[in-house]
C-alpha positions in Angstrom: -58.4 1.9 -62.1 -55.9 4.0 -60.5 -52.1 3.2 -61.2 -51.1 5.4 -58.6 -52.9 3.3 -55.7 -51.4 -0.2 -56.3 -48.1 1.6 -56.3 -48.5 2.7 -53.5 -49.9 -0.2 -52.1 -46.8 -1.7 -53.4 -43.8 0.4 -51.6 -46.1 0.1 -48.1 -46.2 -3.4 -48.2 -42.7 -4.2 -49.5 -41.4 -4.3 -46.2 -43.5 -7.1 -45.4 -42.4 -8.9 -48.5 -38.9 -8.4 -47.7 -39.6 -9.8 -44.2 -41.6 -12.8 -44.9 -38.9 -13.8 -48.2 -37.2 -15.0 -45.2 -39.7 -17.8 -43.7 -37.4 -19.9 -41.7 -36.6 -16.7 -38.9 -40.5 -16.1 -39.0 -41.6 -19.3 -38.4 -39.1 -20.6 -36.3 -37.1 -17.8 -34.5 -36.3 -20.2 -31.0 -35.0 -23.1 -33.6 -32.8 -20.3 -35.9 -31.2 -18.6 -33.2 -29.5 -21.5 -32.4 -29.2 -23.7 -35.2 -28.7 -20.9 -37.6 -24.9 -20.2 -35.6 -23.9 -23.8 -35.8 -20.6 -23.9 -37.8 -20.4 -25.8 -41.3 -18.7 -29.0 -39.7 -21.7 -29.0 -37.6 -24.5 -28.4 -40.5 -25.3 -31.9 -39.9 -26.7 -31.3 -36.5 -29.4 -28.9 -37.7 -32.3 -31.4 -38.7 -31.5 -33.7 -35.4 -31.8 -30.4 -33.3 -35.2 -29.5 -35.0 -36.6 -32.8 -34.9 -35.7 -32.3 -31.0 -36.8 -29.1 -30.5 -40.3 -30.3 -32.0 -40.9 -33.5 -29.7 -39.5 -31.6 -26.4 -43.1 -30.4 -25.5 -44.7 -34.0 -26.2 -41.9 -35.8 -24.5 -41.8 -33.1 -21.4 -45.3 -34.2 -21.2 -45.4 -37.4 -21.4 -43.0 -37.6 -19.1 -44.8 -35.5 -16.4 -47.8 -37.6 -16.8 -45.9 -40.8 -16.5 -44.9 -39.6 -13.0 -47.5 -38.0 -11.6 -49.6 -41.3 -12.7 -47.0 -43.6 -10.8 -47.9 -41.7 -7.7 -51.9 -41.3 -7.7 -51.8 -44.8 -8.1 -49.0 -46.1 -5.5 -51.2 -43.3 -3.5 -54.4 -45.6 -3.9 -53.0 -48.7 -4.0 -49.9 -48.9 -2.0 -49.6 -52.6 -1.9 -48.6 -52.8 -5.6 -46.0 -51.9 -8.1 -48.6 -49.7 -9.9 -47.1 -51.2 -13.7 -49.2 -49.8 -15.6 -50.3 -46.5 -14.5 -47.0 -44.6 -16.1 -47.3 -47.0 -19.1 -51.0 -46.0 -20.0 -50.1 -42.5 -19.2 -47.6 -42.4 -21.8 -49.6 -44.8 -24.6 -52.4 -42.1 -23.8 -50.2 -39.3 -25.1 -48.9 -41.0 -28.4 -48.9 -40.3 -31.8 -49.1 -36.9 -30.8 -52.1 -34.0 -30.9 -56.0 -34.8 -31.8 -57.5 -37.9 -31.0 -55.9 -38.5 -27.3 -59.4 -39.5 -25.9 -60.1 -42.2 -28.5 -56.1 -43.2 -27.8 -57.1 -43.8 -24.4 -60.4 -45.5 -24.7 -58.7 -47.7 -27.0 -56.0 -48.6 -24.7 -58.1 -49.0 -21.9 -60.3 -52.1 -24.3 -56.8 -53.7 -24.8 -55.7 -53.3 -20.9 -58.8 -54.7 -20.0 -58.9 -57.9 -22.2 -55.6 -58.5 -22.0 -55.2 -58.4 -17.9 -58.6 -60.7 -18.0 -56.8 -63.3 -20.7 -53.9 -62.8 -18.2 -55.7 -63.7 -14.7 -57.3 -66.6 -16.6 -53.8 -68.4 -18.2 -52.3 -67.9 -14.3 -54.9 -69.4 -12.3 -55.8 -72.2 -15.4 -52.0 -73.3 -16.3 -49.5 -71.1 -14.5 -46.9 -69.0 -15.5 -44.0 -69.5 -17.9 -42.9 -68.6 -21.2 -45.1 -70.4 -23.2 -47.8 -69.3 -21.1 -46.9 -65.3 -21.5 -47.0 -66.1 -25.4 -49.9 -68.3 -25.0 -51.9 -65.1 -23.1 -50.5 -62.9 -25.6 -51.4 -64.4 -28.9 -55.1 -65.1 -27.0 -55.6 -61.1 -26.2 -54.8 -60.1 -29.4 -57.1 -62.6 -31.0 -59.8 -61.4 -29.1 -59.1 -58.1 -30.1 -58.9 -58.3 -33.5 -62.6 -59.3 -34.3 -63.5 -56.5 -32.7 -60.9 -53.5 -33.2 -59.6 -52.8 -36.4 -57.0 -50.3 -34.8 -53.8 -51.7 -33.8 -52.9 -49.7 -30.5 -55.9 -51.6 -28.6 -54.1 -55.5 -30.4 -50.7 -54.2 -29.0 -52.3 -53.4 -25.4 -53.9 -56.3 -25.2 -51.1 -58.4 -25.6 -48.5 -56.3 -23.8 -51.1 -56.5 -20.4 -51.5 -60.4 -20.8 -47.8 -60.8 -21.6 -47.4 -58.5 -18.4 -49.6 -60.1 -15.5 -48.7 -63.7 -16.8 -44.7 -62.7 -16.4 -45.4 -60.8 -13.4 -47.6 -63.4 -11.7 -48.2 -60.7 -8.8 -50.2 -61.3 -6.0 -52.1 -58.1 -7.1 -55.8 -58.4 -8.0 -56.2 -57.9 -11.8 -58.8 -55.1 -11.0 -56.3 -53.3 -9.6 -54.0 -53.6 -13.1 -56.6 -52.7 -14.5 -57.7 -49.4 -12.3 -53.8 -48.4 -12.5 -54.8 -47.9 -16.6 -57.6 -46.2 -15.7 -55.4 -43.9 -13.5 -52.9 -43.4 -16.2 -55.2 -42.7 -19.1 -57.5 -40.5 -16.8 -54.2 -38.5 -16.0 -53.2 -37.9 -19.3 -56.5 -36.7 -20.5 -56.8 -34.3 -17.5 -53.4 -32.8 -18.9 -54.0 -32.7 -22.4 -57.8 -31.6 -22.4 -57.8 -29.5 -19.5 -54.5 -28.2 -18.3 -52.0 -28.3 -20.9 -54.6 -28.0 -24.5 -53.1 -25.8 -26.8 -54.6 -22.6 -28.0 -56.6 -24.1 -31.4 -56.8 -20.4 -32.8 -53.3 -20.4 -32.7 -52.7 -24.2 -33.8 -54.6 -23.3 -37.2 -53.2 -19.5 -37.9 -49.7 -21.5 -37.7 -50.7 -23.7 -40.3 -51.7 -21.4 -42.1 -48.7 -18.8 -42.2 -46.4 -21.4 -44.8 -49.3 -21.8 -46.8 -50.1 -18.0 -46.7 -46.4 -17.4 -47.4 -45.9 -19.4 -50.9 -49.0 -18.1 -52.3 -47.3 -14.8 -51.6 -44.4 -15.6 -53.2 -46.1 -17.2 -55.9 -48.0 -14.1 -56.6 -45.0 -11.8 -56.4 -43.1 -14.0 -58.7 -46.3 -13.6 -61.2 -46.2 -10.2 -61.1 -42.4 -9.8 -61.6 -43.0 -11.9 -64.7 -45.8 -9.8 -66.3 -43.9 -6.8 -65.3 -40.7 -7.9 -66.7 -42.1 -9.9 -69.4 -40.3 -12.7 -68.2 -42.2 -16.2 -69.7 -39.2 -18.5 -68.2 -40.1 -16.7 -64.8 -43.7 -17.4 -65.4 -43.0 -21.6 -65.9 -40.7 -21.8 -62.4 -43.4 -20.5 -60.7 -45.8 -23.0 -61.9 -43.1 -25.6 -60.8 -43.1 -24.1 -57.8 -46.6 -24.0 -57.3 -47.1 -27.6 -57.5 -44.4 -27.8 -54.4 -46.2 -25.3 -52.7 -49.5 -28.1 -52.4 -47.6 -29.5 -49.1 -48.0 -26.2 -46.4 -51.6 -26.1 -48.0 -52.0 -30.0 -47.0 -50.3 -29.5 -44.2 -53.1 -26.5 -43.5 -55.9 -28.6 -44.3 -54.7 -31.7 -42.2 -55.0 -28.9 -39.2 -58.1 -27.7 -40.0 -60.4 -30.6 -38.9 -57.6 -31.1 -35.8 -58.1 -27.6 -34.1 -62.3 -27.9 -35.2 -61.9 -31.7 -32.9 -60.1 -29.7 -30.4 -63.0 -26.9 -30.1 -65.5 -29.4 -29.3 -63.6 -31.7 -26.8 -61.2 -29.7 -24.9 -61.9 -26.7 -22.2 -59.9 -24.2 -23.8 -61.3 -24.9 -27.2 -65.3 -25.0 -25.8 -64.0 -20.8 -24.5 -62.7 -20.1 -28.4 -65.2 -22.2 -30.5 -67.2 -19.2 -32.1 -63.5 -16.9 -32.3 -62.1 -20.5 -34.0 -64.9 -20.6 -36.1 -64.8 -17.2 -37.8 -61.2 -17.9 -38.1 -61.5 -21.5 -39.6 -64.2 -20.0 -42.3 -62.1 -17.2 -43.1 -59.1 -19.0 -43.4 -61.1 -21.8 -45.2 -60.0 -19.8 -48.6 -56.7 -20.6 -48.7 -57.0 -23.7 -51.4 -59.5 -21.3 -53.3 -56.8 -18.2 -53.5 -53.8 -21.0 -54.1 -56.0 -21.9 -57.1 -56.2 -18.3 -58.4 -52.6 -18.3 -57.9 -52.0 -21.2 -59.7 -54.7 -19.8 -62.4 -52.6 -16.9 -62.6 -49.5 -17.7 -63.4 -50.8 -20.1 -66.5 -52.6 -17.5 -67.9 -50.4 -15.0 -68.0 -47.2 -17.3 -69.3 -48.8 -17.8 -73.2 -49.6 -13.6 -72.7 -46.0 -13.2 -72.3 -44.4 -15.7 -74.8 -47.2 -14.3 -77.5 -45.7 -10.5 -76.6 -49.6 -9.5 -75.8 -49.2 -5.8 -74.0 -50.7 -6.7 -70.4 -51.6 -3.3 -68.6 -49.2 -2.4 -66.2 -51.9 -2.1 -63.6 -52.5 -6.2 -64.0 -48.6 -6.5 -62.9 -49.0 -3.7 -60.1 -52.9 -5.6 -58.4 -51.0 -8.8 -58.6 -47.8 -7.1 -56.2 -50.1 -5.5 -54.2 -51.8 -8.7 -53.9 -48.8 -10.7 -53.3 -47.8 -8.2 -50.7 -51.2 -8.0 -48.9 -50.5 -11.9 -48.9 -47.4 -11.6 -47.5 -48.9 -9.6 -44.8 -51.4 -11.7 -43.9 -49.1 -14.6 -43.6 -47.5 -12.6 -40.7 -50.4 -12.6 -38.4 -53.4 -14.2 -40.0 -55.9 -12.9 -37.3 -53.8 -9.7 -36.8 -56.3 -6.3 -37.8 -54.2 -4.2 -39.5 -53.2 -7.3 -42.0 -56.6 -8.1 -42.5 -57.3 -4.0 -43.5 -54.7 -3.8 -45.3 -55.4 -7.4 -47.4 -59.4 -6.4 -47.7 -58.1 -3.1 -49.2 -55.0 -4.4 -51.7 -58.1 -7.3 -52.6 -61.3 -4.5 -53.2 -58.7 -2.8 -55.9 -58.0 -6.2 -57.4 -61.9 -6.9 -57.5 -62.3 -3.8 -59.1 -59.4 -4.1 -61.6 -60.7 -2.9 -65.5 -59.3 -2.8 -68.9 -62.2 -2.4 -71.2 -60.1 -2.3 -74.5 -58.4 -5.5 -73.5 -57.9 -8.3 -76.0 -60.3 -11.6 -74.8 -56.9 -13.3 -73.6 -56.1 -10.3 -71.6 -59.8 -10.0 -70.1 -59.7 -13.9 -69.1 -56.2 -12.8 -67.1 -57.7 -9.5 -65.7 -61.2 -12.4 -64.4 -58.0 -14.3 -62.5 -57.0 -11.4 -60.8 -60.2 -10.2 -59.7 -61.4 -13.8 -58.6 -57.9 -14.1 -56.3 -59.0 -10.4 -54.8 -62.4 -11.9 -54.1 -60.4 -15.1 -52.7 -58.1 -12.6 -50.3 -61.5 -10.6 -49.8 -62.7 -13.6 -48.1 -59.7 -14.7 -46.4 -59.1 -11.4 -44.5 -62.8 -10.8 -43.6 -62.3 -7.6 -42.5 -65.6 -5.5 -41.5 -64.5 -1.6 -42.1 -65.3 0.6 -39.4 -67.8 3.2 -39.5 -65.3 5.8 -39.7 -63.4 4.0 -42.5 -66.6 4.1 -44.3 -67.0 7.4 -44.6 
C-alpha cells in the first residue's frame, strides 16, 4: 500500500472536512443567515424561527389551495356558501409530505357519511344542539367499523356536525361535491404542480447522515493516529446519537420511492431516483463499519498494539471522501473522488499484522467496499487507462 497516496488524499480533501465540520451553514444557509445574527437576548427566538421557516412552504400551500378551492366551487355552484371546499383542501394537505392521495380519499369517506348522517337527522328530527351531537356521534360510529384511521372518524363527524348546524337549503350532494372540489384541488397541486424533486428530497436526507459518519470516521482516525483510547470511547458515544439522521434517512427512503410512482415529476426521475436510492441504500451498511471501526480499534489502542500508520491515514481519507460525498451526494466529482479514497481502503494490506490488527485492517476494507458502493461511480474510459 502506498503511504504517500492516502496522504495525499488526505490534504485534497481536508478542505471538505473543514467545510462540512460546520453542518448547520451547509444544510441550512437561508435559516443561518438570519438566525445566526440574532443577538443573545434574542437566542430564544432561533428554534420558533426554524420551526417557521420549515412549515412556510406547507402553510403557503395550503393556504393557496384553500382559495383557489373556495372559488372553483362558488364558480360551479354559486347558490351556496361552498363550506367545505377550502376545508377539504386544507385536511388534504395535512400531516405534511407522502400519503396526500390516501389523506384525501379518506376525507372524502368521512365527508361523505357524515353529510348523508347529516341530511338524514335534518329532515327526520330537525336541527338543534342535540341533534348536531346526535349526527355527530352517529358518523363517527359508522365510521369506526370500517376505518381504523382517525382523519376519516373526525370528517365524519365535523360534516354531520356541519350540515345539521348549518341546516342550509343546499342539497347535500352539493356538500359533498364542494369536498370533492377541495380534495381534487389539493391533489392537482401537490402531485402535479407543486411535487417536490424526490432525487433531491432523499440526497437531503442523506447529507446529515453522510456528515456524522464522516466525522465519526475522522474522529477514528485521529484516535489511531494519536493513540488516543478516550478519543476512541466518545466516538462510540457519539455514534449511537448519530442513529437519528440515519433514521431520519431511512424514514425518506420509502417517501421519495411513493412519490416516484404517484406523482408526475417523480414518474420523469423514477429510473435517476432509483440508481440514486440503491446507491445511497449503503448508508446503514457504511454507519455499521463505522461503528465497527471505532470498537476495534479502542482495545488496539489501550493494549499499545503498533497499528500501521496507513490504517490511520485509509480511515482520514475515508472520512474525508465521506465528508465529500455528504456535500453533494449525486455530485460526480464526489462520487470519483469517494470511489477512489474507497478502492485504496479496499486494497489496504499489512501482511505481518498481529490477528487483532488484521480483524481492524477487514473493518476498513469492508467500509471502503460500503463507500465503494455508495458512490457508484463508473470510471471513464480515459480514467481507465
Amino acid at each position: 500500500m502506498d503511504r504517500v497516496r492516502f496522504g495525499e488524499h488526505h490534504h485534497s480533501l481536508s478542505g471538505a472536512t473543514d467545510d462540512t465540520d460546520q453542518p448547520t451553514p451547509s444544510r441550512g444557509a437561508g435559516a443561518t443567515g438570519v438566525m445566526g445574527k440574532l443577538p443573545e437576548s434574542l437566542s430564544w427566538l432561533r428554534q420558533p424561527l426554524v420551526q417557521l421557516r420549515a412549515k412556510l412552504a406547507q402553510v403557503t400551500e395550503a393556504a393557496l389551495a384553500a382559495g383557489l378551492a373556495w372559488g372553483v366551487a362558488h364558480m360551479l355552484f354559486p347558490n351556496h356558501e361552498a363550506t367545505f371546499a377550502p376545508f377539504s383542501a386544507i385536511v388534504a394537505l395535512g400531516g405534511g409530505r407522502g400519503g396526500r392521495g390516501a389523506r384525501a380519499l379518506l376525507m372524502l369517506i368521512g365527508v361523505l357519511v357524515g353529510v348523508g348522517v347529516g341530511e338524514v337527522t335534518v329532515d327526520t328530527v330537525g336541527s338543534g344542539s342535540w341533534q348536531v351531537g346526535l349526527a355527530a356521534g352517529v358518523a363517527m360510529l359508522l365510521v369506526s367499523p370500517l376505518l381504523v384511521d382517525s382523519l376519516a372518524l373526525i370528517q365524519a363527524g365535523v360534516a354531520a356536525g356541519i350540515v345539521v348546524a348549518t341546516h342550509s337549503q343546499a342539497a347535500g350532494y352539493t356538500r359533498f361535491l364542494d369536498a370533492l372540489i377541495g380534495a381534487a384541488i389539493a391533489l392537482l397541486m401537490t402531485q402535479v404542480l407543486f411535487t417536490p424533486n424526490p432525487m433531491r428530497l432523499l440526497s437531503k436526507a442523506a447529507t446529515p447522515a453522510l456528515s456524522a459518519i464522516a466525522e465519526a470516521l475522522g474522529d477514528v482516525a485521529r484516535g489511531l493516529s494519536e493513540r488516543d483510547s478516550g478519543a476512541l470511547e466518545d466516538t462510540i458515544q457519539r455514534l449511537r446519537a448519530a442513529h437519528r439522521p440515519l433514521a431520519a434517512f431511512t424514514d425518506t427512503q420509502p417517501l421519495s420511492r411513493g412519490m416516484a410512482r404517484r406523482t408526475v415529476r417523480g414518474r420523469c426521475h423514477g429510473a435517476e431516483l432509483a440508481t440514486l436510492d440503491h446507491r445511497l441504500d449503503g448508508i446503514s451498511a457504511l454507519y455499521t463499519s463505522a461503528a465497527a471501526l471505532a470498537r476495534g480499534a479502542q482495545p488496539l489502542i489501550e493494549r499499545r498494539v503498533e497499528v500501521p500508520e496507513d490504517v490511520a491515514a485509509a480511515v482520514a481519507a475515508l472520512a474525508d471522501a465521506t465528508s465529500a460525498l455528504a456535500e453533494k451526494p449525486d455530485g460526480d466529482d464526489a462520487r470519483r473522488r469517494a470511489a477512489q479514497c474507497a478502492g485504496e481502503a479496499e486494497r489496504l494490506q499489512a501482511p505481518d499484522a498481529d490477528p487483532a490488527t488484521t480483524l481492524l485492517l477487514e473493518e476498513v476494507r469492508q467500509a471502503g467496499t460500503e463507500l465503494t458502493r455508495i458512490a457508484g461511480y463508473q470510471p471513464s474510459s480515459t480514467e481507465l487507462r
